[in-house]
C-alpha positions in Angstrom: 117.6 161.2 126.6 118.3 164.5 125.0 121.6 166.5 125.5 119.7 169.5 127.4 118.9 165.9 130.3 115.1 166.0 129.5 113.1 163.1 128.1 111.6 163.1 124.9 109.2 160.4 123.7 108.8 160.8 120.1 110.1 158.2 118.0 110.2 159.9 114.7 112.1 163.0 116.5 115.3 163.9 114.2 117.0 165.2 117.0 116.6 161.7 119.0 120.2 160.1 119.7 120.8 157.3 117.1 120.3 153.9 119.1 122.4 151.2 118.8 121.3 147.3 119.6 123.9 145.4 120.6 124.9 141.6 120.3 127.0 139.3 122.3 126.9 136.9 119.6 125.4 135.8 116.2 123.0 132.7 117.5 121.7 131.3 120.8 122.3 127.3 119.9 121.5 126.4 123.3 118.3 128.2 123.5 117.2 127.3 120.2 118.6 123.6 120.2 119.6 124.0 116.9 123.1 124.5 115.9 124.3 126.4 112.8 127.1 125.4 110.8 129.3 128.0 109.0 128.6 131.0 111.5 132.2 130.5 112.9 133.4 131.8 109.6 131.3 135.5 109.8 134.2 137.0 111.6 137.0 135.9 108.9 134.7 137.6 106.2 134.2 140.7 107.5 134.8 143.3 105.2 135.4 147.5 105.7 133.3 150.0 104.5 133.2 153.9 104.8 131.2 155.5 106.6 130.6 159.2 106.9 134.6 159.4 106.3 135.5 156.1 108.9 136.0 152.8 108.1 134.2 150.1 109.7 134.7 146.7 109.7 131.0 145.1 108.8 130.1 141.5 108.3 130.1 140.6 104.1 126.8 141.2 102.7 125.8 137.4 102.3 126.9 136.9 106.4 124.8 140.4 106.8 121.6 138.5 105.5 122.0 135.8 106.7 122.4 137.4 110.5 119.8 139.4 110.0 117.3 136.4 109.2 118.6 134.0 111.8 117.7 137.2 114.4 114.7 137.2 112.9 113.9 133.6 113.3 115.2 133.6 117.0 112.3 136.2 117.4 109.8 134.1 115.6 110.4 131.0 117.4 110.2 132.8 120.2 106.4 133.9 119.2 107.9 137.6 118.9 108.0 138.4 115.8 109.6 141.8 114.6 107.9 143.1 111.3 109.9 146.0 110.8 113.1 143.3 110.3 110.8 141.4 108.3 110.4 144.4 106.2 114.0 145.1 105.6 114.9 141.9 104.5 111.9 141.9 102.1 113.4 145.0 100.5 116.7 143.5 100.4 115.0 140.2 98.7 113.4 142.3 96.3 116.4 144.5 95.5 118.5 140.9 94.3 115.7 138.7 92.6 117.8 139.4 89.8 121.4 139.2 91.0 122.4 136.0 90.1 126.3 136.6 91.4 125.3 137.4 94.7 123.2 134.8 95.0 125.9 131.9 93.6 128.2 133.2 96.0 125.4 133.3 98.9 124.9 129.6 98.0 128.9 128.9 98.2 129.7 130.2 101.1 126.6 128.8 103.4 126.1 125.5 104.5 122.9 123.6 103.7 121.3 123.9 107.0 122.4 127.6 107.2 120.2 128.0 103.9 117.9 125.9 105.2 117.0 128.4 108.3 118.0 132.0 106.4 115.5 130.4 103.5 112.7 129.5 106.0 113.0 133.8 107.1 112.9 134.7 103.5 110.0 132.7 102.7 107.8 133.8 105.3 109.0 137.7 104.2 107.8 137.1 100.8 104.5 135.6 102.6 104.2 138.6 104.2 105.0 141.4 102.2 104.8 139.8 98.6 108.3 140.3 97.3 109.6 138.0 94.5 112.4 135.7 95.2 115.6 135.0 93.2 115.3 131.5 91.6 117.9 130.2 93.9 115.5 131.1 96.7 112.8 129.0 94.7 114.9 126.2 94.6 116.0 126.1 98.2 112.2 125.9 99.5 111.6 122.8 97.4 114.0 120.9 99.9 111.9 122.0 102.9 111.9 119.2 105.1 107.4 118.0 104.6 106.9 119.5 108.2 108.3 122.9 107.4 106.1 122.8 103.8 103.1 121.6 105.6 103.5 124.3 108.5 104.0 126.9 105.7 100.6 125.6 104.1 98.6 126.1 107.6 100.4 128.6 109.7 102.8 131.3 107.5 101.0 133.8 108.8 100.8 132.7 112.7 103.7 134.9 113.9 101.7 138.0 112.9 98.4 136.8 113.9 100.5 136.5 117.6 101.0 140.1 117.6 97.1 140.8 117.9 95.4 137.2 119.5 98.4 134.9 121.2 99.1 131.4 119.6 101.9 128.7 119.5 101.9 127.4 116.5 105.5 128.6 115.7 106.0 125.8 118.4 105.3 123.5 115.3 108.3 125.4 113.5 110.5 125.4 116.1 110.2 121.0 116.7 110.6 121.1 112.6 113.6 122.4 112.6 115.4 121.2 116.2 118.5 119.0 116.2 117.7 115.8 117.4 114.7 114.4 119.7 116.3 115.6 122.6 116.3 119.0 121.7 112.9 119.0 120.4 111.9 117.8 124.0 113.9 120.8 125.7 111.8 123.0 123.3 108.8 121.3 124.1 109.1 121.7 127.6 110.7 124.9 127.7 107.9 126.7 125.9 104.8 124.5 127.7 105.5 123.4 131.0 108.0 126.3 131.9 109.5 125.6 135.2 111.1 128.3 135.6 111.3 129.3 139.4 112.7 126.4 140.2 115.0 126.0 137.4 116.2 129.6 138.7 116.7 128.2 142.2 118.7 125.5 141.1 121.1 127.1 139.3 121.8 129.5 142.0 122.4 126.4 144.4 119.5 127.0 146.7 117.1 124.1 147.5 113.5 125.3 146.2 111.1 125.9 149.2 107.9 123.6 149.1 105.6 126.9 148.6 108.1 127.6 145.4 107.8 123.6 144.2 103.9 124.3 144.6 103.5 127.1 142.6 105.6 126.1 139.9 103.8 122.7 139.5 101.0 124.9 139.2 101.8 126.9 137.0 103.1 124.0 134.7 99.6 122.7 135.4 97.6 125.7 134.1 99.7 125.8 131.1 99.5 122.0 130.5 95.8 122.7 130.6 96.1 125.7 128.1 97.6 123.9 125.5 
């Protein structure tokens, strides 16, 4: 929406207003059953930098990365990947192959499973858009768990084929990676037989009509039958 009140849609437009995405928070544990350890400490390292005369507080440049691939992976499992993030962090990758401080101090101030899921982002980047990868990054992907290597082998490039012919296989991913059995059956169910209606119902304290219960065991049942 312009300044003159009119609608304008034309994305490349200079005089577009500058929109900003906001977040709540840096990761969904609950949604993703996974939890990340050392995300609690983003906040404490934030850093100011200038901008256009103002400072700004902004997350340090290893927490910046590593947001920036755990959003990223949040949209993958989610079978939405966004390749203009991908993109970015490619660049970024690219840009510090070489910088060996910067990637020491990555290493020191994330946790193993935070390295675990920024690496598994960073890997499918350089998939992607063939960018090189610091040796540290080498390193890291040699202790893939063997379901993350094997899904790497089959299905790196699933989350874009999903842009143009639907698939699930980041479903394989996603169980790879999940906490514990129980969440990989809260994923499993979640994305396959997605109750949703009545989960909805529930939560708002109402008791789910049989004509709801009926067409959400049938939905469930074309999707079991999909998969």
């Amino acid at each position: 929406l312009h300044s003159n009140g009119e609608w304008k849609v034309v994305f490349l437009d200079p005089d577009a207003p500058i929109s900003v995405d906001l977040h709540y928070q840096l990761w969904d544990g609950e949604l993703a059953q996974m939890e990340v350890p050392g995300i609690e400490s983003f906040r404490e390292r934030r850093q100011f930098r200038v901008f256009d005369g103002r400072p700004v507080s902004v997350l340090h440049s290893a927490d910046a990365l590593a947001f920036a691939a755990l959003h990223q992976l949040l949209h993958i499992l989610r079978g939405d990947a966004r390749l203009q993030r991908a993109w970015e962090i490619a660049g970024f990758l690219e840009n510090r192959k070489n910088d060996a401080a910067f990637w020491a101090q990555w290493h020191q101030l994330h946790p193993e499973r935070l390295r675990l899921m920024e690496t598994v982002v960073f890997r499918m980047c350089a998939e992607w858009f063939g960018c090189q990868l610091s040796p540290c990054l080498q390193e890291e992907m040699e202790r893939f768990p063997d379901g993350v290597k094997l899904w790497f082998d089959r299905h790196a490039w699933a989350p874009v084929e999903n842009l143009f012919e639907p698939n699930k296989s980041e479903l394989w991913l996603h169980l790879s990676l999940a906490d514990s059995f129980r969440g990989r059956l809260a994923v499993f169910r979640r994305r396959v037989l997605p109750l949703k209606r009545l989960e909805e119902s529930a939560q708002d304290g109402e008791r789910p009509s049989w004509q709801t219960r009926w067409k959400g065991l049938a939905w469930s049942g074309r999707r079991a039958l999909h998969h």
